[in-house]
C-alpha positions in Angstrom: -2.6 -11.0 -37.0 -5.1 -13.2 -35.0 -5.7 -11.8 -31.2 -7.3 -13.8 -28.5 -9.0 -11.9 -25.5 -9.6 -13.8 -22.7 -12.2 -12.9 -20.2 -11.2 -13.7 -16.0 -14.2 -16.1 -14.6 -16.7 -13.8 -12.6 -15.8 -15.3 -9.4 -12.5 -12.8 -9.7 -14.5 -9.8 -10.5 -16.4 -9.4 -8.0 -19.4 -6.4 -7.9 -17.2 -5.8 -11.3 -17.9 -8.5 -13.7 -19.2 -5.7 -16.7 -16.4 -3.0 -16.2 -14.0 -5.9 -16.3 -15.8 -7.3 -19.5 -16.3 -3.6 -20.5 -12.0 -3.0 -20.3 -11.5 -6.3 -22.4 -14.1 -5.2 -25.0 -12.5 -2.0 -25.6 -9.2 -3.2 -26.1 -10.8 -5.5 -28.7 -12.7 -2.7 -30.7 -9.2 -0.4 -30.6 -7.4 -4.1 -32.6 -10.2 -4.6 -34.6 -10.0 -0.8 -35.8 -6.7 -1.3 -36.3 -7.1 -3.9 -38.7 -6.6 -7.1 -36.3 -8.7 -10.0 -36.2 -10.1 -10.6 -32.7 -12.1 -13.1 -31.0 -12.9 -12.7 -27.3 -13.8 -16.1 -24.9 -14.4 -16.7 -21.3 -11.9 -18.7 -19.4 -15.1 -20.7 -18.2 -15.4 -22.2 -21.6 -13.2 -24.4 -23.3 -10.4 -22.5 -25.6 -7.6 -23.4 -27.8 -5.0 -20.7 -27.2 -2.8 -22.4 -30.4 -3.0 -20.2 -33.6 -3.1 -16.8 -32.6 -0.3 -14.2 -32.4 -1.1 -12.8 -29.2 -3.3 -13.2 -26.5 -4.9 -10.9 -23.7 -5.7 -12.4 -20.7 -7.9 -11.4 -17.4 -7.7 -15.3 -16.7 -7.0 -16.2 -13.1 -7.9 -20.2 -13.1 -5.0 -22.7 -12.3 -6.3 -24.1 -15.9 -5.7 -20.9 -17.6 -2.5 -20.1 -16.5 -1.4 -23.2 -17.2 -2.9 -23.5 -20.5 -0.8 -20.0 -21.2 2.3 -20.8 -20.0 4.3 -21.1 -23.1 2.0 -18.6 -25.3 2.7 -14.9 -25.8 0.0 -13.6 -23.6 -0.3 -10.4 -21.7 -0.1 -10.6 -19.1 2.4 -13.9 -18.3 1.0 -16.7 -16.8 3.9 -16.0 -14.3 2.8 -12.6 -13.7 -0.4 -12.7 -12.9 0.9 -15.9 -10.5 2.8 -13.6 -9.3 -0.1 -11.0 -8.0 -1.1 -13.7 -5.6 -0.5 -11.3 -2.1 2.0 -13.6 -0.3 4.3 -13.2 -3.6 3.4 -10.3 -4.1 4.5 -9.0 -0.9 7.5 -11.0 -0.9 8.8 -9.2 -4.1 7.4 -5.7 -2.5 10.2 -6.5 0.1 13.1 -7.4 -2.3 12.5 -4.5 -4.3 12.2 -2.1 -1.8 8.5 -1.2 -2.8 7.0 1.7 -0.4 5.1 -1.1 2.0 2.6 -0.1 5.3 4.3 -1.3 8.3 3.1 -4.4 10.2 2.7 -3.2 13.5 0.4 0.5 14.1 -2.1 2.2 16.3 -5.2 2.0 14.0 -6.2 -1.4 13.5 -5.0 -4.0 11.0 -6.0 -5.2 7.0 -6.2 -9.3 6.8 -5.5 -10.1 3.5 -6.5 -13.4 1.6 -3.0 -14.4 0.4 -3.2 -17.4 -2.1 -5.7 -15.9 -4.3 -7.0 -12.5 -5.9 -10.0 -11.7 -3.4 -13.1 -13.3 -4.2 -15.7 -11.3 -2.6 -15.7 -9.0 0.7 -14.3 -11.3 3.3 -11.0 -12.0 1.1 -9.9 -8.7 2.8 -10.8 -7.5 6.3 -10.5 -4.9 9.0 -9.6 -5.6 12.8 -9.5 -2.9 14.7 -6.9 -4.4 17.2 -4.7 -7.9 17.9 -7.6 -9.4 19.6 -9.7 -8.6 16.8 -7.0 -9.7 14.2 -7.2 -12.7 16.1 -10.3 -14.4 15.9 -10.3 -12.8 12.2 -7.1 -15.5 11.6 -9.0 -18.3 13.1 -12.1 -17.3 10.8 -9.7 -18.0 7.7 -8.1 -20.9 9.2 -11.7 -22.4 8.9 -12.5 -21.6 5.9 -9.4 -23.3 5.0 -7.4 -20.4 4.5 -3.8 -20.5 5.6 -1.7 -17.9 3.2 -2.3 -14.3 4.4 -1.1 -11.1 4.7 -1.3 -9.0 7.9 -0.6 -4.6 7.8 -1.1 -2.5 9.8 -4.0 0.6 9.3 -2.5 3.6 7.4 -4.4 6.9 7.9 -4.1 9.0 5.0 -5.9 9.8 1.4 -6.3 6.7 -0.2 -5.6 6.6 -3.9 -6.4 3.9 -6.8 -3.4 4.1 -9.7 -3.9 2.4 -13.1 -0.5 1.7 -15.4 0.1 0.4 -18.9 4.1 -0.3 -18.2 6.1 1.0 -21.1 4.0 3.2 -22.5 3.9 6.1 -20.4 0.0 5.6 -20.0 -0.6 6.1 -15.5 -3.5 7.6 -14.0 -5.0 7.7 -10.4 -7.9 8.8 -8.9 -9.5 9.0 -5.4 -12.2 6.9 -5.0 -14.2 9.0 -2.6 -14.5 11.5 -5.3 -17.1 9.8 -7.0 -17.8 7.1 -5.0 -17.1 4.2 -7.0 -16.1 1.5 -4.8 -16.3 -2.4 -4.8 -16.5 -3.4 -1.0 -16.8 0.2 0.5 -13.4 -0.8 2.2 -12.3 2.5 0.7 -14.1 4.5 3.2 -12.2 3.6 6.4 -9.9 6.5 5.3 -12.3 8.8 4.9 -13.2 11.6 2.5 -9.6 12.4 0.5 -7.9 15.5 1.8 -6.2 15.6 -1.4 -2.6 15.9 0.2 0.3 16.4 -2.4 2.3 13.8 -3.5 4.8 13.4 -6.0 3.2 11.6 -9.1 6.3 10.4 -11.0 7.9 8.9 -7.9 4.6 6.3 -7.7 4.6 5.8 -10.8 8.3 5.1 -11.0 7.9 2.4 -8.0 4.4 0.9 -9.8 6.2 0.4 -13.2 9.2 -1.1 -10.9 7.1 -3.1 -9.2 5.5 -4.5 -12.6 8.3 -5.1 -14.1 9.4 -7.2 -11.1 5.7 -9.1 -11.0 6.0 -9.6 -14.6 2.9 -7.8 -15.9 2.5 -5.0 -18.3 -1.1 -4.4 -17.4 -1.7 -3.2 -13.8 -3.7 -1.7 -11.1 -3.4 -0.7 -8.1 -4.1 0.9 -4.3 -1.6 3.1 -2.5 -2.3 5.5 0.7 -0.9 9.2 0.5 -0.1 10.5 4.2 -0.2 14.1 5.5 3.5 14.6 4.5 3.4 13.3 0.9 4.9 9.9 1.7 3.0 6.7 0.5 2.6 3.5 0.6 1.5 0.6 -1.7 -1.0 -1.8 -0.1 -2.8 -3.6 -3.1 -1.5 -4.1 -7.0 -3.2 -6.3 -9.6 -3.1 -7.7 -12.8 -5.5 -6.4 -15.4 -7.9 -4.0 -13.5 -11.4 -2.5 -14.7 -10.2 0.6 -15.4 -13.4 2.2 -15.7 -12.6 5.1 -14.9 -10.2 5.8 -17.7 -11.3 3.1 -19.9 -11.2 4.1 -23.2 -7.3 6.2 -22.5 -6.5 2.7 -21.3 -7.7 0.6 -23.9 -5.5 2.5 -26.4 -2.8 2.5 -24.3 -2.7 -1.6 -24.0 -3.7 -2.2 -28.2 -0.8 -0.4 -28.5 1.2 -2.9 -26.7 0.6 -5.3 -29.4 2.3 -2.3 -32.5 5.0 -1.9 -30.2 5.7 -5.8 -28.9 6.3 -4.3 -25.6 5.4 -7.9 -23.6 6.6 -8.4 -20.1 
C-alpha cells in the first residue's frame, strides 16, 4: 500500500515548523516499519496525490485542500476547512461544545477567524472594550474581517492532543515545562493543577472532531477553580511534541484500522 505524507507550508507552523515536520516523520517511520511504502512532500511543491492508497495531510493551502477533495486523506479537506475559527465556533455552538462566554471581567482574546493563525498577531489580548476596539480596527486594516471575540477565562490552562477512535488522548500544562509558541499561555499563570474530569473532555474533544470532520486533533481548553472547562482553540494535525512518538503509533494505526473521518 503506497502512503503520501503531506507536509503544511511553514507559514502555518509558526515557531513550530520541525516539531510539525518531526510529527509527520514519525508517523512515516511507524508505516514504513510496518511494511508500507511512504513518500513524504511539502504542500509548497508540486504533488500528484493520484496513485496512493492513503494520504496524511498537515496541508492548509486553498490549493491543497482542493487538490484532496475527492482523495482519502486524513484529515478531509472538509475538516481541516472546517478548523477555520468562525466555523469552527459555529459548530462549537450547535454541538453544545463547553465554549468561554463573550462578555467577562478580565479582558478579551481576538481571534483571526478565516485562517489557522499565522504568527503572533493572528490571536490577541485586550484587556477591555476600548482596547478590543482599536484591536478590531487593526484587523480591519490588515484586511481582516472574520474574527472571533471571548471573553478572558481565569483558570489552569491546558493543551489536549486526540487521535479520534483510537482511544489515544493526552494533555499537558504548558507552564510545566515551558514550551510555548507565542507565550500567550502565560496570561493564566503558573497551573494550579485544579481537578478536572479527564473522560468528560475527552468525550466533548472526540465529539467535537467528529463534528469538524478530523481524526487527528489538538487542542486548548481552560480548567477553572471548580473543575468546569472550557474549549477555546482546537486544530487539525498538531505538533504533538510532547507525546510524539505515543501519537505517531496511535495515527499509523489509523491506516490498519481504516478508521477515516
Amino acid at each position: 500500500m503506497k502512503i503520501l505524507l503531506v507536509q503544511q507550508a511553514e507559514v502555518f507552523s509558526p515557531n513550530s515548523v520541525e516539531k510539525d515536520k518531526a510529527i509527520l516523520e514519525a508517523v512515516g517511520a511507524k508505516l514504513c516499519a510496518a511494511g508500507y511504502e511512504v513518500e513524504m512532500v511539502s504542500e509548497e511543491q508540486p504533488f500528484n496525490p493520484a496513485g496512493y492508497h492513503r494520504i496524511f495531510t498537515m496541508g492548509r493551502l486553498p490549493l491543497t485542500l482542493d487538490k484532496l477533495r475527492d482523495f482519502p486523506a486524513i484529515n478531509s479537506s472538509t475538516g481541516i476547512a472546517n478548523c477555520a475559527r468562525c466555523q469552527l465556533e459555529a459548530l462549537m455552538q450547535q454541538i453544545g461544545t463547553p465554549m468561554p462566554p463573550r462578555q467577562g471581567a478580565h479582558g478579551y482574546w481576538l481571534k483571526r477567524g478565516d485562517a489557522a493563525a499565522q504568527d503572533k498577531s493572528d490571536v490577541q489580548f485586550a484587556a477591555n472594550q476600548t482596547e478590543l476596539n482599536e484591536k478590531i480596527a487593526a484587523f480591519q486594516q490588515r484586511g481582516i474581517t472574520a474574527y472571533t471575540v471571548s471573553a478572558h477565562v481565569p483558570g489552569d490552562l491546558v493543551k489536549f492532543y486526540g487521535v479520534a477512535g483510537t482511544g489515544f488522548f493526552r494533555y499537558y500544562y504548558p507552564t510545566d515545562d515551558g514550551d510555548t509558541k507565542f507565550n500567550d499561555e502565560l496570561r493564566n499563570g503558573t497551573a494550579r493543577h485544579y481537578p478536572f474530569v479527564v473522560e468528560a473532555l475527552q468525550a466533548d474533544a472526540e465529539k467535537l472532531a467528529q463534528a469538524v470532520g478530523i481524526s487527528v486533533y489538538g487542542g486548548d481548553c481552560i480548567i477553572r477553580e471548580d473543575g468546569s472547562y472550557c474549549v477555546i482553540d482546537f486544530n487539525d494535525w498538531p505538533s504533538f511534541s510532547r507525546c510524539r512518538q505515543d501519537a505517531a503509533s496511535a495515527i499509523a494505526a489509523l491506516i490498519d484500522n481504516c478508521k477515516i473521518v
